[in-house]
FILUM-96365 format. One line per 4 residues: number of its first residue (from 1); their letters; for each residue x, y, z of C-alpha. Coordinates in steps of 0.1 Angstrom, whole numbers, always signed. Example, Ala and Ser with C-alpha at 12.3 -4.5 7.8 and 13.67 -1.06 7.14 Angstrom:
2
1	AS	+123:-45:+78 | +137:-11:+71
end
This chain:
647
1	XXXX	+717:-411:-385 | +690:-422:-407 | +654:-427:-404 | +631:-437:-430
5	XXXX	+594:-449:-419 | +567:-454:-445 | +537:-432:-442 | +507:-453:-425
9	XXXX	+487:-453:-455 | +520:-466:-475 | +528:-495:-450 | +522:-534:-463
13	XXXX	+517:-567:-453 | +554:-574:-455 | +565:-541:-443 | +551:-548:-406
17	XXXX	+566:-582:-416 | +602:-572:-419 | +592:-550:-388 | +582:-584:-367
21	XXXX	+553:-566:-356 | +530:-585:-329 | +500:-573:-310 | +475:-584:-288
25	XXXX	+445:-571:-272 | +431:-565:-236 | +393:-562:-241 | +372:-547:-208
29	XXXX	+339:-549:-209 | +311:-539:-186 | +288:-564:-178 | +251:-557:-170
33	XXXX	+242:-564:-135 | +219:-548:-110 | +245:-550:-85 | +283:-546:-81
37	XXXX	+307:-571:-82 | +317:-575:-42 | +291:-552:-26 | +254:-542:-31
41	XXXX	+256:-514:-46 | +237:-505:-78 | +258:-508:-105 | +255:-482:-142
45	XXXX	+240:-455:-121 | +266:-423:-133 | +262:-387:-120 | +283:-360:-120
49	XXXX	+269:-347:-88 | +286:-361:-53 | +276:-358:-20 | +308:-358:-7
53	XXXX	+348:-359:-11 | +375:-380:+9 | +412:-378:+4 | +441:-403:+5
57	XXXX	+476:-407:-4 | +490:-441:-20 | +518:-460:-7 | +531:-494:-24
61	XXXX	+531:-528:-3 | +553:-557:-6 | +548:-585:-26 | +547:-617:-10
65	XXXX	+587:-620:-20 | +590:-592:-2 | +594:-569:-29 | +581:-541:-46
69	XXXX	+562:-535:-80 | +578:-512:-103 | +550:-495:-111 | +538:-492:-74
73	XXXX	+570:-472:-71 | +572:-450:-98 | +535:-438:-86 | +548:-435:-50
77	XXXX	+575:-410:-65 | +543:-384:-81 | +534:-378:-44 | +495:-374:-54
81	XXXX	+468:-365:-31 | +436:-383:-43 | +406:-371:-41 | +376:-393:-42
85	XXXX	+341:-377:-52 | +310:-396:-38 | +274:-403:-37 | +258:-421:-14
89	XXXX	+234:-440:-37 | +264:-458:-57 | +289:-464:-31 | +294:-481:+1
93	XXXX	+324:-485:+30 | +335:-518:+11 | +349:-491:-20 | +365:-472:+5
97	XXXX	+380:-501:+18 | +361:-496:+55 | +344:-527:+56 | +352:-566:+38
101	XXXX	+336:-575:+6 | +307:-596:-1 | +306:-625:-15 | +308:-622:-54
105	XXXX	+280:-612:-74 | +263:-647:-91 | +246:-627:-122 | +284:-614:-128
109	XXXX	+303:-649:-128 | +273:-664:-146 | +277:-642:-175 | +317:-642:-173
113	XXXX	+311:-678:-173 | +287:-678:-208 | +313:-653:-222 | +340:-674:-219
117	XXXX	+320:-710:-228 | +313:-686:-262 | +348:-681:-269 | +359:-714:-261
121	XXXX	+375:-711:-230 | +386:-742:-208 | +365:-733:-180 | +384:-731:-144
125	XXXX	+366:-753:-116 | +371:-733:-87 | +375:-693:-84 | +403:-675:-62
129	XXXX	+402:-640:-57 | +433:-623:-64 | +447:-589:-53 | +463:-565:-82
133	XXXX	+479:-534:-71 | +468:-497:-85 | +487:-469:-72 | +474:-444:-96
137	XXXX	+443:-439:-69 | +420:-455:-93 | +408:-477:-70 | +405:-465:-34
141	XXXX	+422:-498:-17 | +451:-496:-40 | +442:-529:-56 | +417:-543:-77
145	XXXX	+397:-574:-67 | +403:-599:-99 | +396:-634:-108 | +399:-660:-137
149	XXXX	+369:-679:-147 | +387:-694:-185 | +419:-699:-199 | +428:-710:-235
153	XXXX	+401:-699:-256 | +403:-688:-298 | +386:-673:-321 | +385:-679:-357
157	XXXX	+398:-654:-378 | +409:-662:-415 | +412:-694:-422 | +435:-693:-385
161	XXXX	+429:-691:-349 | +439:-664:-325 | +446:-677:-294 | +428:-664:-261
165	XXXX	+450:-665:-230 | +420:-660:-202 | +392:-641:-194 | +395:-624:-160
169	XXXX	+360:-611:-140 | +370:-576:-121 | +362:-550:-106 | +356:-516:-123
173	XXXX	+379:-490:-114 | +367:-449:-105 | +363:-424:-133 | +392:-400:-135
177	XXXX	+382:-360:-134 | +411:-341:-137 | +451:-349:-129 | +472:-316:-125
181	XXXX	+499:-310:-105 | +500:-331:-75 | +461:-338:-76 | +441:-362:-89
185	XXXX	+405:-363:-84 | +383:-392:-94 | +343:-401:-94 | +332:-432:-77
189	XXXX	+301:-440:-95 | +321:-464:-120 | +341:-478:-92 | +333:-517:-83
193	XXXX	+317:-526:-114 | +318:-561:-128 | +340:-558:-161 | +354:-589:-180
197	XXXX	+389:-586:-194 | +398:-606:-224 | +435:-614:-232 | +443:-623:-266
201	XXXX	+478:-638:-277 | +500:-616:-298 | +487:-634:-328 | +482:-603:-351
205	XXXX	+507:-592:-370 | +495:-559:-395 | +471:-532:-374 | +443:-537:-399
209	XXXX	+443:-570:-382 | +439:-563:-347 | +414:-540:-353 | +397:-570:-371
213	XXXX	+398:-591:-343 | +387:-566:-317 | +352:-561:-333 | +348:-595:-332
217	XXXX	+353:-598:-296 | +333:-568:-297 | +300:-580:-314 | +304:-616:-295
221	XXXX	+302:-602:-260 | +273:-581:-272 | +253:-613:-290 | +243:-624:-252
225	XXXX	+225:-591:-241 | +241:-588:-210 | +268:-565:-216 | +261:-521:-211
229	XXXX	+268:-506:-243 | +275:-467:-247 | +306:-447:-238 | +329:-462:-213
233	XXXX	+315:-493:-212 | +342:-510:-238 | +375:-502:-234 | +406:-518:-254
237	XXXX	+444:-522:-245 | +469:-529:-270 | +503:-547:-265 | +525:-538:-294
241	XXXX	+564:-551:-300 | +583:-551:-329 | +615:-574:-334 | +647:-564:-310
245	XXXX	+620:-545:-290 | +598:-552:-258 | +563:-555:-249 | +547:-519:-249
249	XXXX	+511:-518:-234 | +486:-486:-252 | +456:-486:-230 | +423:-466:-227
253	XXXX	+420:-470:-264 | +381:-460:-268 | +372:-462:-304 | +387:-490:-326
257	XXXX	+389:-477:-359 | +416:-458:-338 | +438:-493:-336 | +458:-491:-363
261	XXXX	+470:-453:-368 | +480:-461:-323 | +497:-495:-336 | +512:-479:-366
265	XXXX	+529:-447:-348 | +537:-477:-318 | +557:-494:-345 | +574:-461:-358
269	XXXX	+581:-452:-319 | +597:-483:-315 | +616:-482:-348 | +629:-451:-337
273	XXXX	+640:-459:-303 | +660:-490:-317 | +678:-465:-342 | +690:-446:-313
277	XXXX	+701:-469:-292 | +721:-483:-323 | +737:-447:-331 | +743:-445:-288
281	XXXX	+763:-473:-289 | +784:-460:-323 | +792:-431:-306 | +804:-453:-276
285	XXXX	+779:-444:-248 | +761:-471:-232 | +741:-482:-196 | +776:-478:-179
289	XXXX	+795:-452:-197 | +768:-430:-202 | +775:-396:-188 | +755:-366:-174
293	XXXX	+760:-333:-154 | +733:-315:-133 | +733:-279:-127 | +714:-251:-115
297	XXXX	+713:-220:-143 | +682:-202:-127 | +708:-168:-122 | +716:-172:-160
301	XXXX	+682:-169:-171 | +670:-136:-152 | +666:-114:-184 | +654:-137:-211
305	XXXX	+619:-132:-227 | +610:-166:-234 | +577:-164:-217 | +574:-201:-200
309	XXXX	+607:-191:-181 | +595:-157:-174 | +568:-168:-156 | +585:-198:-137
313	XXXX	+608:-168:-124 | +581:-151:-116 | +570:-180:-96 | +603:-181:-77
317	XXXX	+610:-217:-96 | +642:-230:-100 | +659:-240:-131 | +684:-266:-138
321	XXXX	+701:-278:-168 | +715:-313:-180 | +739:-318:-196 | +738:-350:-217
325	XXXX	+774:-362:-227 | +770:-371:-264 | +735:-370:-272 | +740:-339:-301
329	XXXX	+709:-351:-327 | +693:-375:-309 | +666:-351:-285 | +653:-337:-322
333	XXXX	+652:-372:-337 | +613:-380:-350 | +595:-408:-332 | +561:-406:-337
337	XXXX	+538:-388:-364 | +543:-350:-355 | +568:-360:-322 | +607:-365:-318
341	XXXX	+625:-383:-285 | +627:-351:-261 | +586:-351:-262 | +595:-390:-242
345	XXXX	+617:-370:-218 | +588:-343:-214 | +564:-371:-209 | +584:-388:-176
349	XXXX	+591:-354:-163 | +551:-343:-167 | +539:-374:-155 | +561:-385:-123
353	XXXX	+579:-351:-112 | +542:-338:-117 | +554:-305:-139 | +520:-305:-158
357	XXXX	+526:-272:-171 | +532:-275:-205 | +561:-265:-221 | +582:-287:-191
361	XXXX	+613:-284:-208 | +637:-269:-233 | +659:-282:-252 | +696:-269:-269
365	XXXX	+682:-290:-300 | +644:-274:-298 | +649:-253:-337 | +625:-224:-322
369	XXXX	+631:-190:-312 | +635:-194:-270 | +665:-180:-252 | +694:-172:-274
373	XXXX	+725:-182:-281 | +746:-161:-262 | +725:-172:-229 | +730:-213:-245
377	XXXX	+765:-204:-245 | +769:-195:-205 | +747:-220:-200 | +770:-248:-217
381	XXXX	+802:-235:-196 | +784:-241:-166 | +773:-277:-174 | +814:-285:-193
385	XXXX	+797:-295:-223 | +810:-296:-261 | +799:-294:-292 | +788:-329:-289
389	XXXX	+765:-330:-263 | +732:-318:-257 | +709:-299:-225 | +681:-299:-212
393	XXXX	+664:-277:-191 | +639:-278:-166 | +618:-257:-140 | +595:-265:-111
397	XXXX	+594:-258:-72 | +632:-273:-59 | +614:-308:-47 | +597:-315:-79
401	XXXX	+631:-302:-103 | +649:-325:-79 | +622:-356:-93 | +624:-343:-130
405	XXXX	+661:-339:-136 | +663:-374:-120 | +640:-389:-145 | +657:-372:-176
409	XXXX	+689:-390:-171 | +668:-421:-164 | +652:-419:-194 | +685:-408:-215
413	XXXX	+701:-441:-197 | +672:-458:-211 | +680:-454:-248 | +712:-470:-247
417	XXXX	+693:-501:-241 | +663:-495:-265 | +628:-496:-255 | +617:-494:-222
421	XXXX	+589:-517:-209 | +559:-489:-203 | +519:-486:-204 | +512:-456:-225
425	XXXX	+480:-438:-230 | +464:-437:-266 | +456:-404:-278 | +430:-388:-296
429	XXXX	+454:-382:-328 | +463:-420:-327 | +500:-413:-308 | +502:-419:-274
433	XXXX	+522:-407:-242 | +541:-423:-211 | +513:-434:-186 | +534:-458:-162
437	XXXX	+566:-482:-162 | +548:-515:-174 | +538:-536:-143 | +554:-569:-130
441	XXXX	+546:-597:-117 | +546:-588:-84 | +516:-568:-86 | +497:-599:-83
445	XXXX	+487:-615:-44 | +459:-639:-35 | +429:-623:-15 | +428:-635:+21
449	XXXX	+392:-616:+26 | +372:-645:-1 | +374:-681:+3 | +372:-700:-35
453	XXXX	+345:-708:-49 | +338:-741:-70 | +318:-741:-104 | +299:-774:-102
457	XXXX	+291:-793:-137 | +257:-786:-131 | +262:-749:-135 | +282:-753:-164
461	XXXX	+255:-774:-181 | +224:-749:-174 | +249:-719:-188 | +254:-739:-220
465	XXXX	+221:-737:-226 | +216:-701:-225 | +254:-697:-244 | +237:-679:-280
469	XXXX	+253:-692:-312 | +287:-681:-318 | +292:-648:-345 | +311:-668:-374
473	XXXX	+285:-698:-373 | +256:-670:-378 | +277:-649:-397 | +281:-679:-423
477	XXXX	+246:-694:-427 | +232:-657:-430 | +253:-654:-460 | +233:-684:-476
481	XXXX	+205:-668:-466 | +204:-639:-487 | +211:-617:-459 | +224:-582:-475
485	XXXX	+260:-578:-461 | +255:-547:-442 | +232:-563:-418 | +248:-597:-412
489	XXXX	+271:-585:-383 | +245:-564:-370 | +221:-591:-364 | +245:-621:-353
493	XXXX	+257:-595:-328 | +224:-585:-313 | +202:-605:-286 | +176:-601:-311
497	XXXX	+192:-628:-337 | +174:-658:-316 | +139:-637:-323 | +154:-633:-359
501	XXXX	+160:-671:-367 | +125:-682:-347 | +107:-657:-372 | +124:-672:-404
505	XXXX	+119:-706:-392 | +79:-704:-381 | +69:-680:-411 | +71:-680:-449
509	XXXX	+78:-638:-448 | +114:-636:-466 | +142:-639:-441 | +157:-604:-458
513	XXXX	+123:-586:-455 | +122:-600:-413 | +158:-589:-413 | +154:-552:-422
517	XXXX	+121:-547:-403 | +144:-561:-371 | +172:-542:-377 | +171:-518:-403
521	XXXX	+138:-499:-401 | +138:-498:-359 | +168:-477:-361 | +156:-454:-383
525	XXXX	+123:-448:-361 | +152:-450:-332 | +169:-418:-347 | +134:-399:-355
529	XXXX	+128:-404:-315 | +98:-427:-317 | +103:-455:-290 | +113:-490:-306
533	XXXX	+116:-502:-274 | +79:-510:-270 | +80:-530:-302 | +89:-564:-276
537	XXXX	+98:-602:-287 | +61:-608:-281 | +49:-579:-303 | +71:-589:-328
541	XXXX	+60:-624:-325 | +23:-608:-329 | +29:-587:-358 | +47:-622:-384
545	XXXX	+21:-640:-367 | -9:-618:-383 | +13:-614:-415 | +15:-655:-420
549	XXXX	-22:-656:-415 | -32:-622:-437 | +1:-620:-462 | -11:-591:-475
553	XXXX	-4:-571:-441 | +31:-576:-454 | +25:-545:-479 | +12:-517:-451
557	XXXX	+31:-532:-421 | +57:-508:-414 | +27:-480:-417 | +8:-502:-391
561	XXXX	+42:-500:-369 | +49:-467:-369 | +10:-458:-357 | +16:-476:-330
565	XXXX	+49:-464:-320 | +41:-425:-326 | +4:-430:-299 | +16:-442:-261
569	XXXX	-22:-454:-259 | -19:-474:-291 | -29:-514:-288 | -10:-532:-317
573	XXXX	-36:-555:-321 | -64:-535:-328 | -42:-514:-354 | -32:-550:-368
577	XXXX	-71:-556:-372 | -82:-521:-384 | -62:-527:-416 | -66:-567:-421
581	XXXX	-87:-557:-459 | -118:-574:-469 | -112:-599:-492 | -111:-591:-528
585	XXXX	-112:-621:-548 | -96:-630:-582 | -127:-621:-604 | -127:-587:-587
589	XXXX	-92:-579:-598 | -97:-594:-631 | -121:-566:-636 | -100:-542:-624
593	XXXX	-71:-552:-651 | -96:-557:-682 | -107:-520:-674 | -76:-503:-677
597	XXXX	-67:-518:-709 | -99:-503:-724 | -100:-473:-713 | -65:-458:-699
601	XXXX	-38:-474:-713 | -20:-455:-734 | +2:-458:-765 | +36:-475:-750
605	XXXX	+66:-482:-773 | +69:-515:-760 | +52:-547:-743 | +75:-545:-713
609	XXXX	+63:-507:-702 | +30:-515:-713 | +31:-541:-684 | +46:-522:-660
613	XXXX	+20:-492:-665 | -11:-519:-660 | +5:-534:-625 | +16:-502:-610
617	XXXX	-20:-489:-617 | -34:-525:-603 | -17:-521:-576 | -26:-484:-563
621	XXXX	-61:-500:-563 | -56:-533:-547 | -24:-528:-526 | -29:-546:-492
625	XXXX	-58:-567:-508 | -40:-591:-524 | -1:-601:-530 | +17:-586:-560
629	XXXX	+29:-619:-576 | -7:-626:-578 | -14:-595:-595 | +17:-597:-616
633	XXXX	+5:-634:-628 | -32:-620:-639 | -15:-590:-658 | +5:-614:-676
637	XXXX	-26:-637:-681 | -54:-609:-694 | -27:-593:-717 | -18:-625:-733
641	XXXX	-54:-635:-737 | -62:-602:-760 | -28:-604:-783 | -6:-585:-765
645	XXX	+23:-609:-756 | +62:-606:-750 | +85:-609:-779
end
């Protein structure tokens, strides 16, 4: 069996074509509210610290079908305690699930509802609460409190549109600590915080593109203000499927140049898993006649020196092998960059029989120096296998080998039928791991606590007002502008660019000179600590005001700024004042000019320098007494007037 993958930086266009590569995004983003979403609660307030810790166990529900979410059950099968680490100041009962919710939080909808008019939504014209199960203990009541306020929204994106399936308005779920064994603990500070989640349609079809359109999603959000910025408060899922595949769902992906190495090794993955599910069913093994044997070798492996046995026997841990019937080659076959299909196997049994301990497994097929052959030889007897087939084996406390040996012949069954529909977690090395069997629709119920809510045309109206100009119309008259490229995205993404376009409209200062005083020059007093947040709309408004009436403040302005930035006690004004210079007329400078061609200039090889010597020398005298073109014109003028003119 075969396998030939490009290497990312090799792939095309038309490779992820012939692929029939599709992607989509989940965006979640945090919006910027005083309060939480359904309580009163103070919302972006994140310690470490807690004041105190309750624990719960997880159990699913049934949907109103009466059945159960896949999902629901395979975290009901971990058997987690969850631990829940609080402080007072940030939650209430309602997160605990002690008391009902409020009513939802106005400031929250109102800004879901400006996202979405931005992006072109069909606004909804009523709100209903809906329930959406978590098991995983992110969320303390085991569901998350969810609603749609837009559906049907795009995006341009060249020279096509990428279609926006809705914008949800949620809740925030907790912050997770540490998940080992059959323990998960979690931080509440995060929990109950109005995110919006934007679902795009699988309309991208290379990586490069999807990382494309998330930063424009990205820097649209932020162009209203009134979304948290810093770590956390963004988060991205990707769905990824390739042709003869399934949806695949990478979430918790944190940075997005990361998109398209995660999309990339998604691709390979699910390449991979086709190609073995095409060789399973050459060698005759299926779904059905798929075949395996459990056994327990624990008294087989009393004198070997691997060390992660060792110790499991030390621990009194049980060991079992499986036998898979047929499956010789295919636990060693590659997947992703630096993985092959047992690490999948090790994954399920890490994740849902809650073996954390890493190694979790061994394979017959593992090309390292573990147990030897002699003791892979008794071991085969036991399980009846032949050369053909291949074991695993596994270790853990009886209950949990029990969960894990069940999930490696679930898994095995599994790639006789291809890809399995899973979430899985991105990684820092852009490959991911199993997080979850992919949810259903059953997860999904209304919320008998919250009546709906109606979204009167009034309300509409008064948020289209405040809506800010959308990235791509900014983006494009910027360019004819003269706006240097590296700042355009930076200013039609900031809350600033309505300051930006008032300056350029009311003054005659160039728009690129506003633009990196705005947005080039605060960051750099940012990141030598000096506090640009002082320097408000109105100061700004102050500063081009003074400029249009003294142009020549232009030329020691960003000196003026900085004074006042580096003294707390600093008034703006008065420093704008102190260096307004007394006037200096035309005559004055004239003299200036006529002197330094009698007496300093020196012997230049050509007109050109000889010019340039007589303004820079004009210009250390007069600097922020009169304008340079001015200057530049009388240079020009006295040097033409005694004989010296260009050739």
């Amino acid at each position: 069996m075969s396998n030939y993958f490009k290497a990312f930086e090799e792939m095309t266009e038309q490779d992820y074509a012939g692929l029939g590569l599709r992607a989509g995004l989940e965006i979640h983003q945090q919006l910027d509210t005083a309060l939480k979403l359904f309580c009163r609660c103070p919302a972006g307030r994140y310690s470490e610290d807690y004041d105190a810790e309750i624990l719960r166990h997880m159990r699913p529900t049934l949907s109103e079908l009466g059945e159960y979410d896949g999902t629901a059950l395979m975290e009901y099968k971990t058997k987690k305690e969850i631990i829940y680490q609080i402080k007072h100041e940030s939650v209430c009962t309602y997160e605990m699930d002690d008391t009902p919710p409020f009513k939802i939080n106005q400031q929250a909808l109102d800004i879901a509802l400006e996202i979405a008019i931005l992006l072109n939504y069909k606004l909804v014209s009523e709100i209903h609460i809906a329930r959406k199960q978590y098991l995983d203990g992110s969320i303390p009541t085991g569901f998350q409190r969810t609603t749609i306020v837009g559906i049907d929204g795009w995006i341009p994106f060249q020279k096509r549109k990428i279609g926006l399936i809705q914008l949800g308005l949620e809740e925030d779920a907790c912050r997770e600590v540490s998940d080992i064994g059959h323990q998960r603990v979690y931080l509440t500070d995060r929990l109950g915080m109005p995110l919006i989640e934007i679902v795009t349609r699988p309309d991208m079809h290379t990586p490069q593109e999807v990382a494309a359109v998330a930063n424009i999603l990205r820097w649209s959000v932020r162009s209203t203000g009134k979304v948290r910025r810093g770590i956390g408060a963004a988060r991205q899922d990707v769905n990824v499927s390739i042709t003869g595949g399934t949806r695949v769902e990478i979430k918790g992906v944190h940075r997005i140049p990361l998109i398209p190495l995660l999309i990339y090794n998604e691709a390979s993955r699910q390449f991979s898993l086709l190609k073995i599910r095409d060789e399973l069913h050459k060698r005759g093994i299926n779904s059905k006649t798929m075949h395996a044997r459990v056994k327990e070798v624990t008294h087989l492996l009393g004198d070997t020196l691997w060390d992660p046995i060792r110790r499991a026997l030390k621990r009194n841990e049980k060991i079992y092998c499986v036998n898979l019937k047929g499956f010789r080659g295919i636990l060693n076959y590659p997947t992703q960059t630096g993985k092959v299909f047992s690490g999948e196997i090790s994954e399920r049994v890490r994740v849902i029989a809650c073996l954390t301990r890493l190694p979790n497994i061994l394979t017959s097929e593992s090309g390292e120096e573990t147990i030897d052959s002699y003791i892979w030889g008794k071991i085969a007897k036991v399980v009846h296998a032949d050369m053909n087939d291949a074991q695993i084996l596994v270790w853990g406390n009886e209950k949990d080998v029990k969960t894990a040996f069940e999930e490696i012949i679930i898994r095995a069954r599994e790639a006789t039928e291809g890809i399995p529909g899973e979430t899985r977690q991105a990684l820092a090395d852009g490959t991911n791991g199993f997080e979850r069997i992919l949810p259903g629709p059953d997860r999904m119920y209304p919320d008998t606590d919250l009546p709906p809510l109606d979204i009167s045309e009034e309300r509409i109206k008064q948020l289209e007002n405040l809506v800010p100009k959308s990235l791509w119309e900014r983006e494009k008259s910027y360019r004819k502008m003269g706006i240097p490229k590296h700042l355009i995205i930076p200013i039609a993404s900031s809350p600033r660019a309505n300051l930006f376009e008032e300056l350029c409209a009311r003054t005659t200062v160039p728009p690129v000179r506003i633009a990196r005083l705005l947005f080039e020059k605060t960051v750099h007093w940012q990141r030598r600590g000096l506090s640009v947040e002082r320097l408000s709309d109105e100061k700004w408004q102050l500063i081009f005001d003074c400029i249009e009436k003294q142009p020549v403040l232009l030329e020691k302005v960003e000196d003026i700024i900085e004074q006042f930035l580096k003294k707390e006690d600093a008034h703006l004004e008065m420093l704008l004042k102190k260096y307004i210079p007394a006037r200096i007329d035309k005559v004055q400078i004239r003299k200036v000019i006529e002197s330094l061609i009698k007496n300093e200039i020196p012997v230049l090889s050509s007109v050109e320098k000889m010019q340039r010597y007589i303004m820079g020398k004009t210009m250390q005298n007069c600097r922020g007494h009169i304008s340079g073109e001015i200057i530049h014109e009388l240079v020009n003028e006295i040097l033409n007037s005694v004989g010296v003119e260009n050739e």
